[in-house]
N, CA and C of each residue as an Amber inpcrd file, in Angstrom:
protein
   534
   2.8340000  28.6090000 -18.6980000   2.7870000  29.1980000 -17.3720000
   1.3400000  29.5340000 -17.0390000   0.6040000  29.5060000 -15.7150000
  -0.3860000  29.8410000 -15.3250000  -0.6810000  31.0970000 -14.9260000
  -1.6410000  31.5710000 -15.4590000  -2.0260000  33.0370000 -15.3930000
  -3.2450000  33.0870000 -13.7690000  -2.8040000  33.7320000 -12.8050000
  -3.8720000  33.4550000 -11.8680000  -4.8200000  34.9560000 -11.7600000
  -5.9800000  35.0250000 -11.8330000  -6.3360000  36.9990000 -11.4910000
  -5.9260000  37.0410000  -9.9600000  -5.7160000  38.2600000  -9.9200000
  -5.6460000  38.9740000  -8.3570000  -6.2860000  38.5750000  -7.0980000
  -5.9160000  37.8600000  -6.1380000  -7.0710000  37.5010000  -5.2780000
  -7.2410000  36.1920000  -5.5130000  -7.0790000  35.4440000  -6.5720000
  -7.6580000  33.8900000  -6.3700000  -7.3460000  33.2660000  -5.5260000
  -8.1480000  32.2860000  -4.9090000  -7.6250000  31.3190000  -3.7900000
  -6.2760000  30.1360000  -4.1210000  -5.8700000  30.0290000  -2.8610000
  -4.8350000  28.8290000  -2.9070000  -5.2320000  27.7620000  -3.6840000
  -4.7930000  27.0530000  -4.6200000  -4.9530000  25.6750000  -4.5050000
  -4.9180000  24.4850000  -3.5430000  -6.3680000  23.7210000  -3.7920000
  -6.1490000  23.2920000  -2.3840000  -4.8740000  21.6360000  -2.6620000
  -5.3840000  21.0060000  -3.9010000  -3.9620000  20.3580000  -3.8190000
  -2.9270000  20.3820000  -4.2960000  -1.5960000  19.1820000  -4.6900000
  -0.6410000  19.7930000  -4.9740000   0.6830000  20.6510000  -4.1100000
   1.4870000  20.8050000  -4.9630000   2.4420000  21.7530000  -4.4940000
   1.9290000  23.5890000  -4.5930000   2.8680000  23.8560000  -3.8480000
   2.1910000  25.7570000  -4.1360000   3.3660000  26.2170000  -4.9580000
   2.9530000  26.9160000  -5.6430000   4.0530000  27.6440000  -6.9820000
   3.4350000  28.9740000  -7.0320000   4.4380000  29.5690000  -7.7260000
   4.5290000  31.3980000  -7.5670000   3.9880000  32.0640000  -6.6110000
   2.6420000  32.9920000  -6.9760000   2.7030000  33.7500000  -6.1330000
   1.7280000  33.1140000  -4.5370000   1.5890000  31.8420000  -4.3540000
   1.1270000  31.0230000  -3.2340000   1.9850000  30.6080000  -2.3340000
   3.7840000  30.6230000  -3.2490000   4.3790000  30.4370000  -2.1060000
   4.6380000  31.4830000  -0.9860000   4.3860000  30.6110000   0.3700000
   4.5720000  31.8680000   1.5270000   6.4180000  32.3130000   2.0540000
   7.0640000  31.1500000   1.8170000   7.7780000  31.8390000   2.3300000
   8.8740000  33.0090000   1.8160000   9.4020000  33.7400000   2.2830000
   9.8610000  35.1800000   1.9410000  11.1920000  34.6450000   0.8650000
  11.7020000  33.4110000   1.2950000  12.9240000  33.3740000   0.6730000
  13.3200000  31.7020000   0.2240000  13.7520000  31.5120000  -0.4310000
  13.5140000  30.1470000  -0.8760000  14.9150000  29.7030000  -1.7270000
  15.4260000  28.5430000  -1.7530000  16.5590000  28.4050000  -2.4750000
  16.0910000  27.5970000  -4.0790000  16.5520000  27.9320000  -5.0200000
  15.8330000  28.2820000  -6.6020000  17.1450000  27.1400000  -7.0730000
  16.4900000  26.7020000  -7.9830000  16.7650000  25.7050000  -8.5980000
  16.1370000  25.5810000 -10.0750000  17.1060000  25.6480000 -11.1000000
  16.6800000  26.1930000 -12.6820000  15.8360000  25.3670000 -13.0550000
  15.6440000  25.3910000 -14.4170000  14.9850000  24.3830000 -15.5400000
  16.1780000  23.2630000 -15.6000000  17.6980000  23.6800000 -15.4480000
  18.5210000  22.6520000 -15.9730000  19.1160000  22.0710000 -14.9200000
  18.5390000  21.9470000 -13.5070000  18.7640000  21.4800000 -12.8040000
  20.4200000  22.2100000 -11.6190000  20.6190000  23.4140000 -12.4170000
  21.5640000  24.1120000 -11.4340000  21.1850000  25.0150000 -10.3560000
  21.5310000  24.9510000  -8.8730000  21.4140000  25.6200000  -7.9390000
  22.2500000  26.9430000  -8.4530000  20.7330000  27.9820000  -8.6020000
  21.1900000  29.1020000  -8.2030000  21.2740000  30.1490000  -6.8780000
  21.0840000  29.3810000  -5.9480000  21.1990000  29.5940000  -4.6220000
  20.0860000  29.9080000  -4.0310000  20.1570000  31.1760000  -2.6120000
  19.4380000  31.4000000  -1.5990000  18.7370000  32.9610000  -2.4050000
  17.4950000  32.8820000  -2.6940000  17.1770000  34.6460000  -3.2060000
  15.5330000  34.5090000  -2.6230000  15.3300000  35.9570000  -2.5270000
  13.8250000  36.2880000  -2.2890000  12.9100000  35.6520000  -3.1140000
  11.8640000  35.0730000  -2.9100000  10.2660000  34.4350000  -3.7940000
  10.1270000  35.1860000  -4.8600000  10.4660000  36.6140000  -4.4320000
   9.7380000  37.5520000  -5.8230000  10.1380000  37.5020000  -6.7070000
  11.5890000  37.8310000  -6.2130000  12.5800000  37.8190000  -7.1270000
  12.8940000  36.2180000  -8.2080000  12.9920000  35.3260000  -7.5060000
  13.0740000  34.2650000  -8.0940000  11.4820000  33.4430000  -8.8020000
  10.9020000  34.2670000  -8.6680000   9.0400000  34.0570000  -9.5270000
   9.5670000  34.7160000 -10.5740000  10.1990000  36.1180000 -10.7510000
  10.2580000  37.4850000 -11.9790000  11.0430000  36.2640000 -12.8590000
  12.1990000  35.4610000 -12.5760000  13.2900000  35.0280000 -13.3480000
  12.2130000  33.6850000 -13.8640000  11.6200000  32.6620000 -13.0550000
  10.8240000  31.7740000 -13.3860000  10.0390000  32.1830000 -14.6570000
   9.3060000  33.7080000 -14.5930000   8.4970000  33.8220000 -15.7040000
   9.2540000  34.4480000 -17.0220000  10.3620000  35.1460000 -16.4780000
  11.2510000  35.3850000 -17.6930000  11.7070000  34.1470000 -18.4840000
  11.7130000  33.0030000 -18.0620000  12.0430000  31.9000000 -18.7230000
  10.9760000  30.8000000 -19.0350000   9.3440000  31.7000000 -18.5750000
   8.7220000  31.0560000 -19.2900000   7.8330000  29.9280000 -18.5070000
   8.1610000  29.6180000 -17.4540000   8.1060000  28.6890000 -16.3950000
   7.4510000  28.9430000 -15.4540000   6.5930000  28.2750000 -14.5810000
   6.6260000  28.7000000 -12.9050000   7.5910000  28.0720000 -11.9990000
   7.4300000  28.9480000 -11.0980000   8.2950000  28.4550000  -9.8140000
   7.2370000  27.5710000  -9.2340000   7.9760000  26.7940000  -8.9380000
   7.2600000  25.5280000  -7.7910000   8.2350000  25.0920000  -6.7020000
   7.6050000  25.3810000  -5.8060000   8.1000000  24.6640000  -4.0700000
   7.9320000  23.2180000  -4.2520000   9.2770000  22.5560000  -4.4060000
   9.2450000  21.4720000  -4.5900000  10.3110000  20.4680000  -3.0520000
  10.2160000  21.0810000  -2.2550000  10.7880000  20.7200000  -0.6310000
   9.8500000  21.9630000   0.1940000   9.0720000  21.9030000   0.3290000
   8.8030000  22.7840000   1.5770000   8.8970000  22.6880000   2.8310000
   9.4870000  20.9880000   3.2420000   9.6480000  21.3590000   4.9800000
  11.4360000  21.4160000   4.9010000  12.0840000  21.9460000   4.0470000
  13.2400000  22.3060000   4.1160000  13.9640000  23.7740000   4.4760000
  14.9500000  24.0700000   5.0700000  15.2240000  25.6740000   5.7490000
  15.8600000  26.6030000   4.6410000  15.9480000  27.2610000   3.8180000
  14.8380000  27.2520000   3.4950000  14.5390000  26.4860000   2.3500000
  13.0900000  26.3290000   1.9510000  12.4610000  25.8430000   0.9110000
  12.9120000  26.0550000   0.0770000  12.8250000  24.6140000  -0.8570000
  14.0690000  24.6730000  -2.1790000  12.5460000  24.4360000  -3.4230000
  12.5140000  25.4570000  -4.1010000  11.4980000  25.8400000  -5.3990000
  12.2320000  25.6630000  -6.5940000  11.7550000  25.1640000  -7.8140000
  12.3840000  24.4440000  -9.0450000  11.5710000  25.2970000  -9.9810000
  11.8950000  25.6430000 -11.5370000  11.7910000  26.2140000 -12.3160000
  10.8410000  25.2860000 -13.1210000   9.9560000  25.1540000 -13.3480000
   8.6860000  24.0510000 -13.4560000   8.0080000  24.0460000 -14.6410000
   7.1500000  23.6040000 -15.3830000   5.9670000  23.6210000 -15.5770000
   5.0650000  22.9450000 -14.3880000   3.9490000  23.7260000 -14.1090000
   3.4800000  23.2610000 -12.6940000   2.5150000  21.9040000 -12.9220000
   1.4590000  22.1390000 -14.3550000   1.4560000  21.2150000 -14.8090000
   1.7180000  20.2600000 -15.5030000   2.5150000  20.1030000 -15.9950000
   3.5040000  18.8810000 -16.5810000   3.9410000  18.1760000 -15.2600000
   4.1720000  18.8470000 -13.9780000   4.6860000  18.2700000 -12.2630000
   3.3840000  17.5870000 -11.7660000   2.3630000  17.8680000 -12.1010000
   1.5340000  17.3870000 -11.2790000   1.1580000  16.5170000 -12.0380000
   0.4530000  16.0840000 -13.0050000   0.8760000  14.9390000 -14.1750000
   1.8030000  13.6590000 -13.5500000   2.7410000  14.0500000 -13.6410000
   4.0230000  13.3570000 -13.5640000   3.7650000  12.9530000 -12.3400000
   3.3970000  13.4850000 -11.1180000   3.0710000  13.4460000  -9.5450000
   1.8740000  12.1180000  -9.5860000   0.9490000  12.2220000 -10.4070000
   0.2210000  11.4350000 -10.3530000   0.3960000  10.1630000 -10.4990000
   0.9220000  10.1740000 -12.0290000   1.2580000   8.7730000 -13.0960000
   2.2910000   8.1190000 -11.9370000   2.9700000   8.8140000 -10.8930000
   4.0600000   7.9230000 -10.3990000   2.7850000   7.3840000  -9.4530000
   2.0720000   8.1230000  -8.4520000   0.8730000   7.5460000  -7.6140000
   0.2870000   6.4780000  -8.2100000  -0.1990000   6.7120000  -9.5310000
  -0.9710000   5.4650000 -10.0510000  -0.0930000   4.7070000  -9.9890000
   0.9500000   4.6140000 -10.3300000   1.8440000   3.1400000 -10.5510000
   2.4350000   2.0720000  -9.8060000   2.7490000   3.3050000  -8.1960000
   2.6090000   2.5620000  -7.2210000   1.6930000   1.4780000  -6.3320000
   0.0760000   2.5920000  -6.9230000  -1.1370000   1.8820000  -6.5970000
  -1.1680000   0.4950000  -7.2150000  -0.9460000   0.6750000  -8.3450000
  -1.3340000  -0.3600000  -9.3490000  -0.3980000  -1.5510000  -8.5680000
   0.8190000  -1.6660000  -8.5950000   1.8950000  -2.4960000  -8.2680000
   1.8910000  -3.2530000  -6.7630000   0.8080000  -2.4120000  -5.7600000
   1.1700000  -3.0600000  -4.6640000  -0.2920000  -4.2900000  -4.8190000
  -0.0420000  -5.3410000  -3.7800000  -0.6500000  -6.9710000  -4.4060000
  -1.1980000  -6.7400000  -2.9160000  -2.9980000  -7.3290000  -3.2220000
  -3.9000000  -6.5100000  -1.6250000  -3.6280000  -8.2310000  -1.9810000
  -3.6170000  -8.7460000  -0.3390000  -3.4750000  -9.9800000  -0.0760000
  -5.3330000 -10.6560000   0.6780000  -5.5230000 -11.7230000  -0.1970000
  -6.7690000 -11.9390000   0.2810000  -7.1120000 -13.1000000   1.0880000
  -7.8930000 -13.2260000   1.5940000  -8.0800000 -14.4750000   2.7980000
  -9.4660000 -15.5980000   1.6250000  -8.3630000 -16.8570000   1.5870000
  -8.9450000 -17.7420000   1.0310000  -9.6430000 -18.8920000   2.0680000
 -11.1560000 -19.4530000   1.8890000 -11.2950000 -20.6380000   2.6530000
 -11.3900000 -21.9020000   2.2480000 -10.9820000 -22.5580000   3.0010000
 -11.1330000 -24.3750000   2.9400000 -11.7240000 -24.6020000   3.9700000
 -12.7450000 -25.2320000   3.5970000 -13.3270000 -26.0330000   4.3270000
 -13.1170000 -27.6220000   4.5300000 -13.1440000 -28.4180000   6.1930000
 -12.6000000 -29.8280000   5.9880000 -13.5830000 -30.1360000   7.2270000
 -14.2180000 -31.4860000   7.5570000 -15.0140000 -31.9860000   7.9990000
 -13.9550000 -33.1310000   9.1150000 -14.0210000 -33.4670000  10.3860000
 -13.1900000 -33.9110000  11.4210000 -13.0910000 -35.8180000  10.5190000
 -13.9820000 -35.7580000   9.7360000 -13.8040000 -37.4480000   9.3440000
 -13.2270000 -37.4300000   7.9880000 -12.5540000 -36.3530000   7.6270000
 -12.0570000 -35.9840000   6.2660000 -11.0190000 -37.6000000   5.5580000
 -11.3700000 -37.8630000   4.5870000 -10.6840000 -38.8830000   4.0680000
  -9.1930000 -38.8030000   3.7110000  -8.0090000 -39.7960000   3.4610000
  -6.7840000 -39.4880000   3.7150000  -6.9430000 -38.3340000   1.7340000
  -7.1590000 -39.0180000   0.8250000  -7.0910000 -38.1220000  -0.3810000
  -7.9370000 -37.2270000  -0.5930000  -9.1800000 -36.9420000   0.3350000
  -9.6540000 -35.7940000   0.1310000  -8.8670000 -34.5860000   0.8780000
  -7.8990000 -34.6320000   1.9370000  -7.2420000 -34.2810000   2.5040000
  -6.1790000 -34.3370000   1.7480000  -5.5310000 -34.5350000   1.2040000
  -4.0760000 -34.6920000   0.4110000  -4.5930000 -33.1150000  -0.4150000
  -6.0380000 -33.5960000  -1.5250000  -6.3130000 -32.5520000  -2.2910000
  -6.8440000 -31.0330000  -1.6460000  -7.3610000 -30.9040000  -0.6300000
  -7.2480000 -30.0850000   0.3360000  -6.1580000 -29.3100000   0.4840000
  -5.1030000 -29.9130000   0.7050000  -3.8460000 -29.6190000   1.7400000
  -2.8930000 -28.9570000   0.4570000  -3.2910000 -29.4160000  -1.3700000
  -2.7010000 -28.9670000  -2.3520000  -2.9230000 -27.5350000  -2.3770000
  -4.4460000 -27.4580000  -2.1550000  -5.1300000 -26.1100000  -2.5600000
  -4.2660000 -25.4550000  -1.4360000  -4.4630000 -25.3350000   0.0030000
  -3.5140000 -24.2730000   0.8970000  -2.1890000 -23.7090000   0.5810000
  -1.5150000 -25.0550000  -0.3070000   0.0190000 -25.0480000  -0.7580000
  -0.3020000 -23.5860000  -1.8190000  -1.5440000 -23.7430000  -2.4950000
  -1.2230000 -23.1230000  -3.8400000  -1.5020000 -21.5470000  -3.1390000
  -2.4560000 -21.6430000  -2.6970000  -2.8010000 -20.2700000  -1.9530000
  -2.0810000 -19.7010000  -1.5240000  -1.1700000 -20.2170000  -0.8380000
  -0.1760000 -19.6650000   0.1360000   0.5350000 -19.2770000  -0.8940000
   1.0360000 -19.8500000  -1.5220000   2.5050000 -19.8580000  -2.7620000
   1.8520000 -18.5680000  -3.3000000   0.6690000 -17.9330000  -3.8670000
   0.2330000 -16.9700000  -4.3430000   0.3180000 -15.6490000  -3.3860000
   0.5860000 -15.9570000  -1.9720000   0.5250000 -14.7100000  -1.5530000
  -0.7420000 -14.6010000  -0.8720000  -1.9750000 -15.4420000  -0.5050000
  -2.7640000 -15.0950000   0.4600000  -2.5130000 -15.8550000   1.1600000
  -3.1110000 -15.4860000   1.9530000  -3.5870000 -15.8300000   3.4520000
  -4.7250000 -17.1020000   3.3680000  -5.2450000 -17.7640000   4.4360000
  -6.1100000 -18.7460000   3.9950000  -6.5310000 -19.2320000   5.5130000
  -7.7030000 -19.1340000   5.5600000  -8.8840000 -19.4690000   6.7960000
  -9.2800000 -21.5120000   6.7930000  -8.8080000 -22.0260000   7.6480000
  -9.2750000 -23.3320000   7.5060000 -10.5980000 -23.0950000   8.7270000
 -11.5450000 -23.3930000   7.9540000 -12.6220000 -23.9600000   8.8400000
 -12.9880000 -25.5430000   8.9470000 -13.2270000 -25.6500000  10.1220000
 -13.0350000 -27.1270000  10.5630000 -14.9540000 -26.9330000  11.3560000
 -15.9400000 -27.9690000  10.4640000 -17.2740000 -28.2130000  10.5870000
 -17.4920000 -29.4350000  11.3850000 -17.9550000 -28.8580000  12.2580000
 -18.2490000 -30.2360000  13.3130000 -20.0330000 -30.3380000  12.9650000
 -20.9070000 -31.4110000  12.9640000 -21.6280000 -31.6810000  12.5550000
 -22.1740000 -32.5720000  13.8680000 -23.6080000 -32.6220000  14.2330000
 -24.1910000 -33.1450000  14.9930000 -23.3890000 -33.7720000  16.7010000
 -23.0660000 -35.0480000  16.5550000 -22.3120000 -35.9940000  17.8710000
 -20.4200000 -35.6810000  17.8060000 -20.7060000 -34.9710000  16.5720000
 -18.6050000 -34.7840000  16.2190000 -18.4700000 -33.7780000  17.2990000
 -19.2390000 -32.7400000  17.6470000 -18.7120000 -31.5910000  18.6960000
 -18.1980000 -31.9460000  19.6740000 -19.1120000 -33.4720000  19.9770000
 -17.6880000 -33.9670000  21.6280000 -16.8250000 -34.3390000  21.4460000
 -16.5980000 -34.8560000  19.9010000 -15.6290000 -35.0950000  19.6280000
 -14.4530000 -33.7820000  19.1000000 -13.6890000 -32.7010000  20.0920000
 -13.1620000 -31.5740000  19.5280000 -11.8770000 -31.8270000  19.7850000
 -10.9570000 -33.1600000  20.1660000  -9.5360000 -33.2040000  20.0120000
  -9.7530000 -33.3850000  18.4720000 -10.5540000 -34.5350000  18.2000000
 -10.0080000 -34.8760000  16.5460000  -9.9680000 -33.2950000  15.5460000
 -10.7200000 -33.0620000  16.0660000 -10.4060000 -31.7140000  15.2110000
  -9.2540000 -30.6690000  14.9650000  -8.9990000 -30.6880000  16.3060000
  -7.4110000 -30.2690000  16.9790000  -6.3180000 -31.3270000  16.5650000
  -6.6090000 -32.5790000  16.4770000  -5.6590000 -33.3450000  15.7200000
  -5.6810000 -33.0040000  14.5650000  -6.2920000 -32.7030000  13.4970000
  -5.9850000 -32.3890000  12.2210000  -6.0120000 -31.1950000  12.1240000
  -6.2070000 -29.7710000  12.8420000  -5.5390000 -28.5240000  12.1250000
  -3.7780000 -29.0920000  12.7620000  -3.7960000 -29.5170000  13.8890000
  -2.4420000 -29.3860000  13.7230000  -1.5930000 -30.1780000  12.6850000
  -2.1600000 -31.0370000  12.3350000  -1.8680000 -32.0480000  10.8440000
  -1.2470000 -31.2000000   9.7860000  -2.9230000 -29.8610000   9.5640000
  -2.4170000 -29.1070000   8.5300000  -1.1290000 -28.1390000   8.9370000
  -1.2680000 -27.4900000  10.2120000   0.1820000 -27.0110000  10.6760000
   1.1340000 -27.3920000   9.9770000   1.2140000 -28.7460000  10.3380000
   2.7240000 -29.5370000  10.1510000   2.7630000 -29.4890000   8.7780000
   2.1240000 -30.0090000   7.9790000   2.0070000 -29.9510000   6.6180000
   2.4770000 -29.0830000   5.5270000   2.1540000 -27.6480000   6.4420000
   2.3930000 -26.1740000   5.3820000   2.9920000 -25.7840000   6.4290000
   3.9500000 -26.4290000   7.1310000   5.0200000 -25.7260000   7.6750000
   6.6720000 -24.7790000   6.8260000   6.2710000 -25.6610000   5.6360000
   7.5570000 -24.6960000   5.3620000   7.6890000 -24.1500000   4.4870000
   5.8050000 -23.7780000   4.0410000   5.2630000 -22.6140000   3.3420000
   5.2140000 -21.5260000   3.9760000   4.1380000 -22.0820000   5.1910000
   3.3470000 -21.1770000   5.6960000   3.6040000 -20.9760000   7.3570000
   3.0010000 -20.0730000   7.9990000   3.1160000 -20.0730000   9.1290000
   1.0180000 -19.5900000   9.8980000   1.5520000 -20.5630000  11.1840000
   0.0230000 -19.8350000  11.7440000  -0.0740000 -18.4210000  12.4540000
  -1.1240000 -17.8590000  11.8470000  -1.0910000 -16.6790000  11.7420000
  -2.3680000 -16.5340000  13.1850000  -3.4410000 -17.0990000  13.1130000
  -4.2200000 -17.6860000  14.3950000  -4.6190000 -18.8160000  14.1020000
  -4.0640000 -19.3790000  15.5260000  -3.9990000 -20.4490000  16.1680000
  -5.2710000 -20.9780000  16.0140000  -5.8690000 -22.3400000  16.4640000
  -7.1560000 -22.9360000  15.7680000  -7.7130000 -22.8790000  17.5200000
  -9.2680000 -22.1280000  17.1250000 -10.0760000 -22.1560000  18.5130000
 -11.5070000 -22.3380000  17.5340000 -12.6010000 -22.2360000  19.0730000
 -13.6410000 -22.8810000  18.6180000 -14.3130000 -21.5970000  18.3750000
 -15.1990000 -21.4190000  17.1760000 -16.2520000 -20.4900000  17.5220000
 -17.7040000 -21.4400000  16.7280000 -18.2060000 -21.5050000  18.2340000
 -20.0330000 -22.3180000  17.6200000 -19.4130000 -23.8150000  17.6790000
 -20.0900000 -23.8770000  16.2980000 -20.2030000 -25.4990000  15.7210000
 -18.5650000 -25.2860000  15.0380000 -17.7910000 -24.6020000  14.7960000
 -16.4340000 -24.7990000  13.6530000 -15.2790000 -24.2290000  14.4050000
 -14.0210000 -24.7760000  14.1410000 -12.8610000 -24.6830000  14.5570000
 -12.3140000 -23.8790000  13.5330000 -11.5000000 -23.0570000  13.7940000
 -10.4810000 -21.8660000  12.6280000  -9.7910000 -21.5680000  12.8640000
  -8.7380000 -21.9190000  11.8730000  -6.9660000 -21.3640000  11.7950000
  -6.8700000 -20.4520000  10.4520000  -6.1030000 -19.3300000  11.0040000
  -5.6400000 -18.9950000  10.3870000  -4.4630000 -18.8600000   9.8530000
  -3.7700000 -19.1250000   8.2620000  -2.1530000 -19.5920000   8.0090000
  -2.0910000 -18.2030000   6.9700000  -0.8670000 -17.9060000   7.3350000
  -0.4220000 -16.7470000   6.1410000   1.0300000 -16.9740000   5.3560000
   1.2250000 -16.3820000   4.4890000   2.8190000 -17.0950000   4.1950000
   3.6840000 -16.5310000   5.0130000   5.0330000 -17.2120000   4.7290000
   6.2690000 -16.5620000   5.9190000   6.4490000 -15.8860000   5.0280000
C-alpha cells in the first residue's frame, strides 16, 4: 500500500486511489471481486487498508464511481503492459514506390506489376509514378493508357485509392488494398 504525507499533490497520471478520490461516495468492489455495494470513500479507504490494499477508482465516469480493492501499483503495471501490446500489434501501413517509364517493355512490366501484387498482399499502399522524359510529355494518353493497365491488373487485389493525374514531368496513382 502507498504511504502519501499530508498535503501531497494529485497524481498527475493514472487512476486516483484513496485519499485523491473526490467523490463522497463510491460503489466498492473487494480484492475477490464481490460487490460490496454503495458506502462513503472514507469509509471504504479504512476497509481497503485494513486489508492491506488501496482503493482505486477504477470507473469514474460511472453514478456513482465504482473503486476496487487494488494494489495501485501492480494496476498500473498491468495498465501499461496491456498499452504496450496493443501498440506493438497494430501494423503502420507504408506507401511503397514503383516507378515505370510510358515505353515500359511487355516483361519489364509483368515484373513491375509482380512487385505491386506483393506490396499490396503485405498490407501497403503503393504510389505508381509514371516518368515522362523529354518529347513523351505530349505524349500523356499513353501514360493514362498504362496506369489504367495497372488498374485493371491489381483489380482484385487492390483498389485506386487516387486516381492518376499529372504533377510536372510524372503521372501518380495511388492503389491501396481492399
Amino acid at each position: 500500500m502507498i504511504r502519501r504525507p499530508q498535503g501531497a499533490p494529485m497524481p498527475m497520471n493514472g487512476p486516483r486511489f484513496n485519499e485523491f478520490i473526490q467523490s463522497p461516495k463510491v460503489r466498492v468492489i473487494d480484492q475477490d471481486g464481490e460487490n460490496l455495494g454503495v458506502m462513503y470513500t472514507r469509509e471504504a479507504f479504512e476497509q481497503a487498508q485494513a486489508v492491506g490494499l488501496d482503493l482505486v477508482e477504477v470507473s469514474p465516469n460511472a453514478d456513482p464511481p465504482v473503486a476496487k480493492f487494488l494494489d495501485v501499483g501492480k494496476f498500473k503495471y498491468e495498465a501499461q503492459k496491456k498499452a504496450n501490446l496493443a501498440r506493438k500489434s497494430q501494423k503502420t501501413q507504408e506507401i511503397k514506390e514503383i516507378k515505370m517509364r510510358p515505353n515500359i517493355d511487355d516483361h519489364d512490366y509483368d515484373t513491375k506489376m509482380k512487385k505491386i501484387i506483393e506490396f499490396i498482399g503485405e498490407g501497403d499502399k503503393v504510389k505508381v509514378t509514371l516518368r515522362f522524359r523529354g518529347r513523351e510529355l505530349s505524349h500523356g494518353q499513353l501514360g493514362m493508357q498504362l496506369l489504367q493497365r495497372v488498374q485493371a491488373d491489381a483489380a482484385e487485389t487492390a483498389k485506386v485509392e487516387a486516381y492518376p493525374r499529372m504533377e510536372g514531368r510524372q503521372m501518380l496513382m495511388v492503389l491501396s488494398p481492399k
